[in-house]
BADOVO-937993 format. One record per atom (N, C-alpha, C, O, CB): x, y, z; residue in three letters. Coordinates in steps of 0.02 Angstrom, whole numbers, plus 50000, padded with zeros to 5 digits. Glycine has a CB too. Layout:
N
XYZALA ...
//
This chain:
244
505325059049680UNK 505265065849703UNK 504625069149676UNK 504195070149718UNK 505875069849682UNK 504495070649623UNK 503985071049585UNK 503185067549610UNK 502655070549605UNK 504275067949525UNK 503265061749634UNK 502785058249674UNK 502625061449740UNK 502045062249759UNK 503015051549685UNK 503145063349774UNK 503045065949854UNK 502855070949829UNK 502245071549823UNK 503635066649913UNK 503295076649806UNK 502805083249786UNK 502145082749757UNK 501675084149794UNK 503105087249737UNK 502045081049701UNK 501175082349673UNK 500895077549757UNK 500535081249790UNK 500855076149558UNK 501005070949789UNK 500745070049819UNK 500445074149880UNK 499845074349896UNK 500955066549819UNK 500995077549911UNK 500895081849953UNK 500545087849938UNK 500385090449991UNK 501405083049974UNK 500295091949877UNK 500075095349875UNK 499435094849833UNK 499165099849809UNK 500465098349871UNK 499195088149824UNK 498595085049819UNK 498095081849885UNK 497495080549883UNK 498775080249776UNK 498505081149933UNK 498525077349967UNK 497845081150005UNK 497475076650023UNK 499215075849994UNK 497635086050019UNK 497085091250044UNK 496535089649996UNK 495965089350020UNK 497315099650040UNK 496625088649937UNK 496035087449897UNK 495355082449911UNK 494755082549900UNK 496315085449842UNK 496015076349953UNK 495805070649963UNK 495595069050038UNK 495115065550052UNK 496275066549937UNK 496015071950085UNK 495745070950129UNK 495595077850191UNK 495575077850253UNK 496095065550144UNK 495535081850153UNK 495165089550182UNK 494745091350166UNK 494245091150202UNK 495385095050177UNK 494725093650112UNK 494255098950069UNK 493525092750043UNK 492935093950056UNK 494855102949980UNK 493765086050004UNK 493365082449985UNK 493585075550039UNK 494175075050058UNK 493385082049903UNK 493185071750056UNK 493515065850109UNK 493545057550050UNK 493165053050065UNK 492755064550200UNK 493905056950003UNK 494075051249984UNK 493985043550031UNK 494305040850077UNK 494715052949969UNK 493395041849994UNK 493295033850026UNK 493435029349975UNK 493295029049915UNK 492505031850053UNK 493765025750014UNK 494395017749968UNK 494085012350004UNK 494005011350064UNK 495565016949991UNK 493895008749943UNK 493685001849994UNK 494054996949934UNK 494244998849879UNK 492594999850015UNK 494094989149964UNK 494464985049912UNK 495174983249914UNK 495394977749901UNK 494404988049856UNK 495594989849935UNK 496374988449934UNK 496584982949976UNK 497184982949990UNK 496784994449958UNK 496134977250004UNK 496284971550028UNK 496524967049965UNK 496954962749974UNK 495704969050068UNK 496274967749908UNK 496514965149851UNK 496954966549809UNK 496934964549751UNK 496184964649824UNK 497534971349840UNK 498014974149811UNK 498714969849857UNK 499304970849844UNK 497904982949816UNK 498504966049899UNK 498994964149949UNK 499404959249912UNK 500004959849920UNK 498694961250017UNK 499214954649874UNK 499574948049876UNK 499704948849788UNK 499874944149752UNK 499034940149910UNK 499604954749769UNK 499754954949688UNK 500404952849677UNK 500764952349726UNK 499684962149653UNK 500664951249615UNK 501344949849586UNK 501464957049586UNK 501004961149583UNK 501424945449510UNK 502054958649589UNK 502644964049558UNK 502524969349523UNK 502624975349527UNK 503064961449516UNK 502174963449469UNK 502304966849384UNK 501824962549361UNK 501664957549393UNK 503164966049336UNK 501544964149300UNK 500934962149247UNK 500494962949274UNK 500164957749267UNK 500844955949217UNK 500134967449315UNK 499484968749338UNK 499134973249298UNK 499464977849276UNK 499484971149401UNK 498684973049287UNK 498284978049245UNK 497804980049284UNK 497484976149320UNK 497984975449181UNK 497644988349282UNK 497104990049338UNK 496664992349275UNK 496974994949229UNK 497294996549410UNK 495944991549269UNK 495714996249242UNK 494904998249265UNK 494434995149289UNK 495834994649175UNK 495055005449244UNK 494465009349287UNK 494055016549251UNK 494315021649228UNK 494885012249362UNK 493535015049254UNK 493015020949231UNK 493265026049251UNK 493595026049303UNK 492295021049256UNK 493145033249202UNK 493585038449221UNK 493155044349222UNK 492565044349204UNK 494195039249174UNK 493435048649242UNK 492975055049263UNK 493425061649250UNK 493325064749197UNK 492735054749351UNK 493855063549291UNK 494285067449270UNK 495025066049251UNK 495335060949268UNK 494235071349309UNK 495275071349214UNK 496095067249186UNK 496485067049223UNK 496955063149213UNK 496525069649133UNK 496495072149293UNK 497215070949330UNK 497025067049396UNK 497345062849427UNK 497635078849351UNK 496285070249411UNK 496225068749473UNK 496275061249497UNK 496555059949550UNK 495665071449488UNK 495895054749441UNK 495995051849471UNK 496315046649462UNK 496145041149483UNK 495675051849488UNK 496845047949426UNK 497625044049437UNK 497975048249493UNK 498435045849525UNK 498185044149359UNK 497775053949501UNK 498065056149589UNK 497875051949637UNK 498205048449675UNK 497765063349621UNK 497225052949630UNK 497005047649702UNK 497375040549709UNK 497595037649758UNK 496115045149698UNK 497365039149647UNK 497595029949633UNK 498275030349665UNK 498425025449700UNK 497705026549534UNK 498785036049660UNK 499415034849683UNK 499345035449773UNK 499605031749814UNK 499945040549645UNK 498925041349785UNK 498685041249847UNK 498785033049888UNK 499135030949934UNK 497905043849837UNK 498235029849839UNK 497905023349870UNK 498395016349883UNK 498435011449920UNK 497295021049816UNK 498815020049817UNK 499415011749813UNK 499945014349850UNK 500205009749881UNK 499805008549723UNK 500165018549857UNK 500615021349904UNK 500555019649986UNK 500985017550024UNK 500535028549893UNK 499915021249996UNK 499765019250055UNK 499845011150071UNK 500165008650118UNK 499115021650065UNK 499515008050026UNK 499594998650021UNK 500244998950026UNK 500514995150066UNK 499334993449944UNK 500605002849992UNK 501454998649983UNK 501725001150076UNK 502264999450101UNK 502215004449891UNK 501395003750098UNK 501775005750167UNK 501265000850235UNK 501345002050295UNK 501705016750180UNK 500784995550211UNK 500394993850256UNK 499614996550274UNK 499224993750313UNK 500774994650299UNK 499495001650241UNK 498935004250261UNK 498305003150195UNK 498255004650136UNK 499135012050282UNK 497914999550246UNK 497344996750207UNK 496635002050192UNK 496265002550240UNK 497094990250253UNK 496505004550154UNK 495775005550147UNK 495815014550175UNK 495265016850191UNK 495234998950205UNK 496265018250180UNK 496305025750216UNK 497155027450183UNK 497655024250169UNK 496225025550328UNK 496955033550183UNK 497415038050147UNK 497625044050215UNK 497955049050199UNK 496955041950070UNK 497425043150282UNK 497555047650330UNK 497875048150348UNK 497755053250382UNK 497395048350363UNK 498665045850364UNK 499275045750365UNK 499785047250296UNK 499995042050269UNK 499335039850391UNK 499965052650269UNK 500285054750232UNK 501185053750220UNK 501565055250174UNK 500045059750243UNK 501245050950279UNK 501895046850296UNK 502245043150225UNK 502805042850200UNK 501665040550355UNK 501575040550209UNK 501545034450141UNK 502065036350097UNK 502365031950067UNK 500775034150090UNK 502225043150089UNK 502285046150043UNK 502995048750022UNK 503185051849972UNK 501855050050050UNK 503295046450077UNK 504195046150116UNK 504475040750063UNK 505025040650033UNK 504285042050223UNK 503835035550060UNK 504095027450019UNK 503425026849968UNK 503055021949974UNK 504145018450088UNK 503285032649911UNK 502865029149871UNK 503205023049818UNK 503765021049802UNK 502525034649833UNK 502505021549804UNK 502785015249743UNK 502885019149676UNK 502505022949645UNK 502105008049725UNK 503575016649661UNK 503415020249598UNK 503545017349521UNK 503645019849466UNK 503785026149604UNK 503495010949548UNK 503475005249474UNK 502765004549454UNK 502474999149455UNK 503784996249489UNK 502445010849435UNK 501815012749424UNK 501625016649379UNK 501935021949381UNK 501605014849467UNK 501205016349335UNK 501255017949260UNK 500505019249257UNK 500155017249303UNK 501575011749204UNK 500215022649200UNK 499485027249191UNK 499665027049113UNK 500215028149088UNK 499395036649236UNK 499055025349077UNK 499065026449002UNK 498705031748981UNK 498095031748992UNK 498845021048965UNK 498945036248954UNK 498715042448959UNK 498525044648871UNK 498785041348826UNK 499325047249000UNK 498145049148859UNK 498245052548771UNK 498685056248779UNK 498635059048834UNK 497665057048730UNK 499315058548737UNK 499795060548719UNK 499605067348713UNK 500025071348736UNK 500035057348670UNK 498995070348683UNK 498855075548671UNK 498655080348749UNK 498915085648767UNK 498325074448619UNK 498175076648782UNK 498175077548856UNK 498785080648880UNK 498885086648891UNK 498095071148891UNK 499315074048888UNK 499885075648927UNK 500545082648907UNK 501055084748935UNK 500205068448927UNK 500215084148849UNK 500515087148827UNK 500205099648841UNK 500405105248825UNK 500495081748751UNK 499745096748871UNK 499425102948872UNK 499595105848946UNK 499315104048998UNK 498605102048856UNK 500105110748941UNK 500195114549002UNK 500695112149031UNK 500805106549007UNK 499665114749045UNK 501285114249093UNK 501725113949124UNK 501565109549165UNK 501955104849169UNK 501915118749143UNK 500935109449208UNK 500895101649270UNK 500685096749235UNK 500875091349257UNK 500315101549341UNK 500165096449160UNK 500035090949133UNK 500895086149128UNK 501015080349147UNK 499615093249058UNK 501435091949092UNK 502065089849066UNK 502665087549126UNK 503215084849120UNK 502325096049022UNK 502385089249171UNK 502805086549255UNK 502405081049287UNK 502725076249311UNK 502825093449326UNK 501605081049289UNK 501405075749286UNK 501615069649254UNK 501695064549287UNK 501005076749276UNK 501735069949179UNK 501915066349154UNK 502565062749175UNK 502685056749167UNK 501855068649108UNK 502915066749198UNK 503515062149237UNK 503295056149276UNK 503645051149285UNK 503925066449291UNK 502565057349305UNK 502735052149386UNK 502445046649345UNK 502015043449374UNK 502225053949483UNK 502615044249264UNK 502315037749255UNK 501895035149206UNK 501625029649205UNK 502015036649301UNK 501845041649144UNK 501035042749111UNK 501535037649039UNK 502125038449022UNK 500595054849090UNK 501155034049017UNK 501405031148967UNK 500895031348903UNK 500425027548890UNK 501585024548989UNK 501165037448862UNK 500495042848819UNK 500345038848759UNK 500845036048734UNK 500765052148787UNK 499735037848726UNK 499495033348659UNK 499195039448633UNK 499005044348665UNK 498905025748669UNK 499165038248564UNK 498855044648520UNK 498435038948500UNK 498535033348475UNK 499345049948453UNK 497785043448525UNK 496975042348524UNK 496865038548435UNK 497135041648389UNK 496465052148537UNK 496615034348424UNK 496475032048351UNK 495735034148327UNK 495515033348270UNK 496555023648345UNK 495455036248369UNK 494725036748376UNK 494635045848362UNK 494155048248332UNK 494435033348466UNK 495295050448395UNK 494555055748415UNK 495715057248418UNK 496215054048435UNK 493525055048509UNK 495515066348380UNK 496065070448416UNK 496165077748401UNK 496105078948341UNK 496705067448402UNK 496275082248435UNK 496105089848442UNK 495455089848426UNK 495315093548378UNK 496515094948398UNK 494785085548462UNK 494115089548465UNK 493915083848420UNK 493435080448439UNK 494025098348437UNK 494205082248365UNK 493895078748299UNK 494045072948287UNK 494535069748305UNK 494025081548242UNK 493555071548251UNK 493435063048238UNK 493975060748184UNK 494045063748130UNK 492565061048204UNK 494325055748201UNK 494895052048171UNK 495025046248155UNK 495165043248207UNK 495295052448196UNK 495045043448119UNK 495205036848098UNK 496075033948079UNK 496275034048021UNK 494755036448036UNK 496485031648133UNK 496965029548110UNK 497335023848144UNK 497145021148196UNK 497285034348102UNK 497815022248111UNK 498135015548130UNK 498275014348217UNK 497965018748247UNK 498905015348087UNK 498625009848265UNK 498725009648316UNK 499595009748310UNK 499915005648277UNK 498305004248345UNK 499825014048340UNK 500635014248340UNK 500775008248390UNK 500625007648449UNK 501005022448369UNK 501095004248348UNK 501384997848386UNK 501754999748439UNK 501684998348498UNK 501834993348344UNK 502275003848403UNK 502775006848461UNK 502355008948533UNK 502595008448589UNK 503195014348429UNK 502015010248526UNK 501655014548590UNK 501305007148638UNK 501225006248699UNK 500835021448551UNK 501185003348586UNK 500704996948604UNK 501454993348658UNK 501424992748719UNK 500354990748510UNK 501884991948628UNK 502514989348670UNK 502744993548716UNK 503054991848767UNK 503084987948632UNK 502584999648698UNK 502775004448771UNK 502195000648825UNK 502464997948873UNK 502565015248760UNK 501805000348824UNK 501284998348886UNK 501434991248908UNK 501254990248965UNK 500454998648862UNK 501684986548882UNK 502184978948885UNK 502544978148933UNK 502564974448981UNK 502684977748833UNK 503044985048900UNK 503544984948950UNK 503364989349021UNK 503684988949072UNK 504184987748914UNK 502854992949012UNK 502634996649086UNK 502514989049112UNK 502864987649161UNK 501795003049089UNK 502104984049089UNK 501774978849130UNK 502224975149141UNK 502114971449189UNK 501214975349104UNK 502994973849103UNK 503424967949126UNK 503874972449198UNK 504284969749235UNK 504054964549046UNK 503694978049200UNK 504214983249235UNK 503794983649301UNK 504094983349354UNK 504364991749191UNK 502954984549300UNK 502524985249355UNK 501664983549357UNK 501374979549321UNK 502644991949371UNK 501354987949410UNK 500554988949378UNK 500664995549332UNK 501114999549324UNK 499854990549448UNK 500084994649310UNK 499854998049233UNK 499115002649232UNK 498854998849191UNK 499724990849173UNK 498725006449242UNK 498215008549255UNK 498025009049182UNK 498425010149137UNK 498205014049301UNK 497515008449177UNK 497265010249090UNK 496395012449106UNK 496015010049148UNK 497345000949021UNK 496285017649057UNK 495275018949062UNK 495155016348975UNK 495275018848920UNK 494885031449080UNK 494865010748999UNK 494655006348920UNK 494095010248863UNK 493985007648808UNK 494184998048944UNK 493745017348887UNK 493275020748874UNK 493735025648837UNK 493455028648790UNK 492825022748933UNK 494405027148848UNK 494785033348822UNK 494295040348830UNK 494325044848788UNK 495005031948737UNK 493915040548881UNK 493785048548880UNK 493435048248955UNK 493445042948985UNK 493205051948808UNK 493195053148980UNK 492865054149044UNK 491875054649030UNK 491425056349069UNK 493275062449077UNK 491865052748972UNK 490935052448962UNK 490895047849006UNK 491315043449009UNK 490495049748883UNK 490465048049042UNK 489955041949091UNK 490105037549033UNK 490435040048988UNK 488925043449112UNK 489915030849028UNK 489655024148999UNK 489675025448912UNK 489255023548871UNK 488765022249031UNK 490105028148903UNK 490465028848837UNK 490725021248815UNK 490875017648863UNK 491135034348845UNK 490775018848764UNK 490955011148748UNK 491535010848753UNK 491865015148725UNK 490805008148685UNK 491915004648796UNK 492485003348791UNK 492845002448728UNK 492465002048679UNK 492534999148823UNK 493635001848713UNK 493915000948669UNK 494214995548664UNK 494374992548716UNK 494185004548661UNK 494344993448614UNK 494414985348603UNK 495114983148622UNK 495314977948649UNK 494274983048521UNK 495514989648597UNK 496234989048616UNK 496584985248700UNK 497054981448713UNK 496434997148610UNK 495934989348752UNK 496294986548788UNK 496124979348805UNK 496454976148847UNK 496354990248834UNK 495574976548770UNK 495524968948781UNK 495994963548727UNK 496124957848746UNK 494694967348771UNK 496214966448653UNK 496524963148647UNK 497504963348686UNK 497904958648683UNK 496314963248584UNK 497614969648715UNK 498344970048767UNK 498094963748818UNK 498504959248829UNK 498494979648822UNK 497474963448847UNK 497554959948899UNK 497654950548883UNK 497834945648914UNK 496924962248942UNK 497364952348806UNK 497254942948777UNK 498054941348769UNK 498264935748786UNK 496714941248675UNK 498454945748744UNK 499044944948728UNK 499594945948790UNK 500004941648805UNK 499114949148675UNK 499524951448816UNK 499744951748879UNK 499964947948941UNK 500504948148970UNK 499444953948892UNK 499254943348959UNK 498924940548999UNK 498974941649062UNK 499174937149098UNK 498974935748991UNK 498794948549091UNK 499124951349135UNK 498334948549218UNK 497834944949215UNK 499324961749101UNK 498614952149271UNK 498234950149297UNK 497664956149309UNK 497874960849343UNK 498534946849345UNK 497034956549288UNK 496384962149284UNK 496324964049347UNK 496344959949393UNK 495644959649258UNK 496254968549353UNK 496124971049429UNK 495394980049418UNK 495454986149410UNK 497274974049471UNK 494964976449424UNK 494354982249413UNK 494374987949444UNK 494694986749495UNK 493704980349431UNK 494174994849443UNK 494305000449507UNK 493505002949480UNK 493375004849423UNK 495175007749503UNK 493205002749515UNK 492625008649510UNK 492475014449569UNK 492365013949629UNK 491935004849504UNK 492535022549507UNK 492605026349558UNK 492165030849521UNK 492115031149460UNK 493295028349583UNK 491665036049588UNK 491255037149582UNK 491345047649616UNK 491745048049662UNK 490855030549611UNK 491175050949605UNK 491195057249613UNK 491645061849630UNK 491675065849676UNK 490875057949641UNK 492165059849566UNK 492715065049562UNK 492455070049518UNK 492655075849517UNK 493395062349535UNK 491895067149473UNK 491515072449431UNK 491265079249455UNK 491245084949432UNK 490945069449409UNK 491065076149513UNK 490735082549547UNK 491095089049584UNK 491005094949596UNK 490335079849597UNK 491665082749596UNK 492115084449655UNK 492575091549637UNK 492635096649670UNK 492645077449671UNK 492935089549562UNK 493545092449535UNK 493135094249459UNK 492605092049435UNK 494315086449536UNK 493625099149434UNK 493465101549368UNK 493725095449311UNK 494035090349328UNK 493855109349358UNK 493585096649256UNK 493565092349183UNK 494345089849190UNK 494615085349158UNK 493375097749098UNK 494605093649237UNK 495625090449223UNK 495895089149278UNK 496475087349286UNK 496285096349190UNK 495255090649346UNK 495465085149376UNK 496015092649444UNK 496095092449504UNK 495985077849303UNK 496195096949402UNK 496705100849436UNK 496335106249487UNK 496705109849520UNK 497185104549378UNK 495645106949494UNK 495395113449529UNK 494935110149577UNK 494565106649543UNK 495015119449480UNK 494795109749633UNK 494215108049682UNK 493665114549656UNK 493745120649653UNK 494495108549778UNK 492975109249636UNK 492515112149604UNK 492045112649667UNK 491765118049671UNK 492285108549538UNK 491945109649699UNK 491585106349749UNK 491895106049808UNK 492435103249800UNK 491435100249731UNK 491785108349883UNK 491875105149936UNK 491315100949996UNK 490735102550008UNK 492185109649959UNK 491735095350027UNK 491235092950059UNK 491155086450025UNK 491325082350066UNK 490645097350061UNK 490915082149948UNK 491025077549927UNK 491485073049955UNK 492075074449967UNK 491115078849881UNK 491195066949967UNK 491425060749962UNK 491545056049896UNK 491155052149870UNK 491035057949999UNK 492065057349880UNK 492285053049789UNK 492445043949828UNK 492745041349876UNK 493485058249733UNK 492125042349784UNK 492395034349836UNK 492925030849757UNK 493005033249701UNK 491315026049869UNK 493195024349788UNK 493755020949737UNK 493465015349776UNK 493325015749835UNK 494695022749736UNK 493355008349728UNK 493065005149754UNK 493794997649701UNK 493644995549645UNK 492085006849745UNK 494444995349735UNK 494714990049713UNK 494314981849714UNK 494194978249763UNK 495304990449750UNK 494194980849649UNK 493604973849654UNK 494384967349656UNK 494994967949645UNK 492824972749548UNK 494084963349669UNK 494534957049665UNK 494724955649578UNK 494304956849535UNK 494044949649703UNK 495194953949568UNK 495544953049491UNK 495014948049454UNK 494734943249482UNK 496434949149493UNK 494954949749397UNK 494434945949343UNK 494704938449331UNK 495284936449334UNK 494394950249261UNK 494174935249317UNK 494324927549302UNK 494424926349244UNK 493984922249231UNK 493854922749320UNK 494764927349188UNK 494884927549139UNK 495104921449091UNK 495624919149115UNK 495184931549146UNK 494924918249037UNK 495044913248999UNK 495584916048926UNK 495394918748874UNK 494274910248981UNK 496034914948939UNK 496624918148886UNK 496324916648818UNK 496064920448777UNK 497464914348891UNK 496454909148817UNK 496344905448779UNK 495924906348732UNK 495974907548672UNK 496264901848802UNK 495244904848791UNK 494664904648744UNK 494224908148746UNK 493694906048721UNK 494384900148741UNK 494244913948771UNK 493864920148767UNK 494294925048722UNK 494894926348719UNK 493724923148842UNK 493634927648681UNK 493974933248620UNK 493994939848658UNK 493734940148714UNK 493444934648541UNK 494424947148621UNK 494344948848639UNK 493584955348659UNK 493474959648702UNK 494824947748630UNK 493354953648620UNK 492654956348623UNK 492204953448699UNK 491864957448731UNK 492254953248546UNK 492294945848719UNK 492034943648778UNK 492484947848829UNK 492234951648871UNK 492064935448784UNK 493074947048823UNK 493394951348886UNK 493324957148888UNK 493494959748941UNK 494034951148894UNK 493084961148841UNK 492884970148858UNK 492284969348885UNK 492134972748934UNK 492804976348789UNK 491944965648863UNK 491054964248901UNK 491274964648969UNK 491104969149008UNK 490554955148886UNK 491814957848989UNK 491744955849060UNK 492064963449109UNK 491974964849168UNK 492264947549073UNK 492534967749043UNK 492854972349107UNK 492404977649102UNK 492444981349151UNK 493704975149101UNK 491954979749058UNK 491524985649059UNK 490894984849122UNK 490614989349153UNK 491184986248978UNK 490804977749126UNK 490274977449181UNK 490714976149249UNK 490484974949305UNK 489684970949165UNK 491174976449237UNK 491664976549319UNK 491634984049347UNK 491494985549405UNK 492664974349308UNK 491794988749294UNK 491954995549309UNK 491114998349291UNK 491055004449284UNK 492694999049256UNK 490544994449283UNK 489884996049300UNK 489745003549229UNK 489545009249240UNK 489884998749402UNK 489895001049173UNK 489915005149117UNK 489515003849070UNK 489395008249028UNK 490445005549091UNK 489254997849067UNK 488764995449004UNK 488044998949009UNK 488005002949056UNK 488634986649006UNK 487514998248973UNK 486855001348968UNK 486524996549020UNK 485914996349014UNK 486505001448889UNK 486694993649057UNK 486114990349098UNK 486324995249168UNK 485914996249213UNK 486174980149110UNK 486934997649167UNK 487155000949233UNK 487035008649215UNK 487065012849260UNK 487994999149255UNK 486945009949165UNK 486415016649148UNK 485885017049158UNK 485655022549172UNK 486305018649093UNK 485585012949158UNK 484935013049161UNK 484925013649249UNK 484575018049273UNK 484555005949120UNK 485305009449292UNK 485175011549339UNK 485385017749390UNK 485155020149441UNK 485205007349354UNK 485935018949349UNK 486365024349373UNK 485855031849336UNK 485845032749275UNK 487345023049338UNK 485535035449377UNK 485235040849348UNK 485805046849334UNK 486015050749377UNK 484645043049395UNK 485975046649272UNK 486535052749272UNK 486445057749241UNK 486825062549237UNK 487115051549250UNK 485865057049212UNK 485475065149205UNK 485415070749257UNK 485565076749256UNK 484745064249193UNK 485095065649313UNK 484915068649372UNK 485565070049418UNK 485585073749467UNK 484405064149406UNK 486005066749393UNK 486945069349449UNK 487025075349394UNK 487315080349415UNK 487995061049448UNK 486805075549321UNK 487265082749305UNK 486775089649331UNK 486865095649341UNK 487455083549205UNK 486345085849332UNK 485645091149354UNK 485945094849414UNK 486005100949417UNK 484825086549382UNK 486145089749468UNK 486335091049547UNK 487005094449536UNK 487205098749575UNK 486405083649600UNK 487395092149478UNK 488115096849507UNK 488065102749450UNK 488595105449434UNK 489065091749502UNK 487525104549421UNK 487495112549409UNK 487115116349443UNK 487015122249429UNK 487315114249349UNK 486835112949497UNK 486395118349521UNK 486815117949595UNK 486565120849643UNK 485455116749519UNK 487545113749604UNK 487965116349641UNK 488625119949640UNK 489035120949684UNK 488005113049665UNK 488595121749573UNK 489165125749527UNK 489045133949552UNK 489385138449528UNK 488985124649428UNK 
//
């Protein structure tokens, strides 16, 4: 229920006001069940795990690559899970109803209320995300924040060594512009935000550490300094304040 509502009243964001382009969900067809791991560069906090339900919702009803039939949404999927910061999910009444359709919250080890932190990884929280993956797909942003090309975190390459789930890359590109810092306000109309599903990573359990596997997923989701360099993102914040 929770899914059809926020869906339905997101649902304009994506294909009115801003026109959402999905390419890729041909590689969402033949997935297993359960143990999939999606992970994807992030931009804003709500918006675009909205879109993502948008996108798999639609796959689970037949519809490839378009979100224009809202029908989807009668039968979303909802063995579908988002790893979220705890502190996030916790700010405000839709962050805390959001959190129903799926958010499975980790307290940040790195960074919390604003400030820099150093602390342990709550196991408990680490097996909460296990069981999201023995239960379904799993969405995770390996960067833990919405900076452009911020360094991934190691955590989620060693879940995936242990895990061994199946990688599935998403790169998505101008929700920044599109929506405000949370994702909840159309900042922008007219934008095209695209979601781009890559084919699942080739991964060596075994014998790749997990330091090689954050390499291989940071350049899937196009995040490392060689994709800075080509990505001018000085010049995109330049363009979306002088369309603010």
């Amino acid at each position: 229920m929770v899914i059809f509502i926020f869906g339905m009243i997101s649902y304009r964001r994506f294909n009115g006001f801003n026109k959402l382009k999905i390419t890729g969900t041909e590689n969402l067809v033949n997935l297993p069940d359960t143990n999939v791991l999606f992970v994807s560069n992030h931009q804003t906090y709500f918006a675009d795990v909205a879109a993502m339900y948008h996108a798999f919702c639609a796959v689970n009803n037949g519809y490839l690559n378009t979100i224009k039939n809202p029908i989807y949404l009668l039968n979303p999927k909802v063995d579908f899970y988002y790893v979220a910061a705890e502190e996030t999910m916790n700010k405000g009444i839709l962050a805390k109803i959001f959190k129903i359709a799926g958010a499975v919250t980790v307290k940040r080890t790195w960074r919390a209320e604003g400030k820099n932190v150093n602390r342990l990884v709550d196991m408990h929280e680490v097996e909460n995300i296990m069981k999201a993956l023995d239960n379904g797909w799993v969405i995770t942003f390996p960067q833990g924040t919405t900076s452009a090309f911020a360094q991934g975190r190691k955590g989620t390459a060693k879940l995936v060594k242990n895990q061994r789930p199946i990688v599935v890359p998403i790169k998505i590109n101008g929700f920044r512009r599109a929506f405000d810092k949370k994702g909840l306000k159309v900042k922008i109309t007219g934008v095209k935000p695209t979601m781009h599903f890559k084919k699942p990573l080739d991964i060596d359990y075994d014998d790749e550490s997990a330091q090689q596997i954050l390499e291989k997923i940071m350049v899937a989701i196009e995040q490392t300094p060689d994709f800075n360099l080509l990505y001018d993102y000085d010049e995109e914040l330049k363009k979306e304040k002088s369309e603010m």
